[in-house]
LORO-649768 format. One record per residue (C-alpha): x, y, z. Coordinates in steps of 0.001 Angstrom, whole numbers. Example, Ala and Ser with C-alpha at 12.3 -4.5 7.8 and 13.67 -1.06 7.14 Angstrom:
BEGIN
<rec east="12300" north="-4500" up="7800"/>
<rec east="13670" north="-1060" up="7140"/>
# end
This chain:
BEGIN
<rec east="6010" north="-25165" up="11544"/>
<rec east="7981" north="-23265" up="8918"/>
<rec east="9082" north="-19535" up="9386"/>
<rec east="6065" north="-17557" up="10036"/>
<rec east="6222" north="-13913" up="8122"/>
<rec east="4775" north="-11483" up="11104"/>
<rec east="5469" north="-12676" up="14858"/>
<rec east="3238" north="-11157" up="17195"/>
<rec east="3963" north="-11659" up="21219"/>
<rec east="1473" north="-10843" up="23738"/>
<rec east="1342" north="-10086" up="27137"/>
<rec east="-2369" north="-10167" up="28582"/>
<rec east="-3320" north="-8354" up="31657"/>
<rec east="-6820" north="-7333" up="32722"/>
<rec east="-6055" north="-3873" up="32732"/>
<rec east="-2503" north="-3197" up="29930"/>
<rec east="-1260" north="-5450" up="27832"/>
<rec east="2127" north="-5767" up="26402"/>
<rec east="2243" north="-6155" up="22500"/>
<rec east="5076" north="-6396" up="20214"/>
<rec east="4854" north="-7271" up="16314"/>
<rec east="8087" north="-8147" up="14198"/>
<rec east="7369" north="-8320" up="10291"/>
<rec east="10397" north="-10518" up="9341"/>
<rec east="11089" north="-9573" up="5634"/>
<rec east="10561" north="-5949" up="6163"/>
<rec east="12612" north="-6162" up="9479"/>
<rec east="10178" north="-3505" up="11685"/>
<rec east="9239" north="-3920" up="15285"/>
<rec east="6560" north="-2108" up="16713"/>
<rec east="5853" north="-2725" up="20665"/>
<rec east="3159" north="-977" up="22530"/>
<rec east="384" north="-1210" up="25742"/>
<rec east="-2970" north="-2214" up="25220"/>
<rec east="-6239" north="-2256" up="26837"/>
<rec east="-6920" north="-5567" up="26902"/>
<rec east="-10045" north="-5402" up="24391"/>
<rec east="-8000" north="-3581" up="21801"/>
<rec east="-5384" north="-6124" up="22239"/>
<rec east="-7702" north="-8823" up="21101"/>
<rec east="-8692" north="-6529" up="18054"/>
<rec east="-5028" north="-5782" up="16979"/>
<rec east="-3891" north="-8915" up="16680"/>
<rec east="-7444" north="-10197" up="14962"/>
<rec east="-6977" north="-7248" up="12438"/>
<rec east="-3245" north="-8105" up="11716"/>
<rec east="-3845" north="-11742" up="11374"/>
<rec east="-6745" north="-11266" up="9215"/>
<rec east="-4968" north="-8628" up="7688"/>
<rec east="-1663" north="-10909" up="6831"/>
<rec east="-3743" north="-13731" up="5774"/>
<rec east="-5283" north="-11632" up="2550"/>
<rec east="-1974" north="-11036" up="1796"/>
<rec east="-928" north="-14387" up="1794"/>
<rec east="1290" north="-14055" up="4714"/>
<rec east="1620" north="-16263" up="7762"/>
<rec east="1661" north="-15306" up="11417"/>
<rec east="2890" north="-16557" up="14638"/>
<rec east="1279" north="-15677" up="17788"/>
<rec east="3543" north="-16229" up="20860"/>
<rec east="2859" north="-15761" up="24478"/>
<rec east="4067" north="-16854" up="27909"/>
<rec east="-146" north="-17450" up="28863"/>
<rec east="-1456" north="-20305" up="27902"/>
<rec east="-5050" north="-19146" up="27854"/>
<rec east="-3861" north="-16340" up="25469"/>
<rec east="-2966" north="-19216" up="23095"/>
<rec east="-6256" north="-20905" up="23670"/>
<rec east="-7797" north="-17093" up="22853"/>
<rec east="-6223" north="-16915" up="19753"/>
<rec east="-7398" north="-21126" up="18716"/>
<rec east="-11014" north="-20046" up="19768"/>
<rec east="-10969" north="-16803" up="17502"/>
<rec east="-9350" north="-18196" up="14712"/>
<rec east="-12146" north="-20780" up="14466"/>
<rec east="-15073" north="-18612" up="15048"/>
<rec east="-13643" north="-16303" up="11975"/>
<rec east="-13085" north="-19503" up="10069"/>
<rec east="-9292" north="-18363" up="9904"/>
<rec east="-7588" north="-21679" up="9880"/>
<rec east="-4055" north="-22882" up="11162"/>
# end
């Protein structure tokens, strides 16, 4: 995989979850809580988001089924790898 242009990490939890974005060429972090359902629709909105702008995005996390999330919603949307 080559350099991704937005990095987004997530922490899932039932009730918060952690979130942090880095956007690489304009060098801004943003970090934040999350109810979980809003954490789902941030990072579909800034991947869908990046992707009409013809940017790339890399979604890391240290839960697998967060991963596995993020594979099942990017098909559903027809959003590719």
């Amino acid at each position: 995989m080559g350099k991704a242009d937005i990095i987004i990490g997530i922490d899932p939890d039932t009730n918060m979850s952690g979130v942090a974005r880095l956007d690489v060429q304009e060098r801004k972090t943003w970090a934040d809580t999350l109810p979980f359902p809003l954490l789902i629709q941030y990072r579909l909105t800034v991947m869908k988001t990046a992707r009409m702008q013809g940017k790339t995005v890399m979604v890391v996390s240290n839960n697998n089924s967060a991963i596995e999330n993020v594979v099942e919603k990017m098909e559903r949307y027809n959003m590719g790898f």
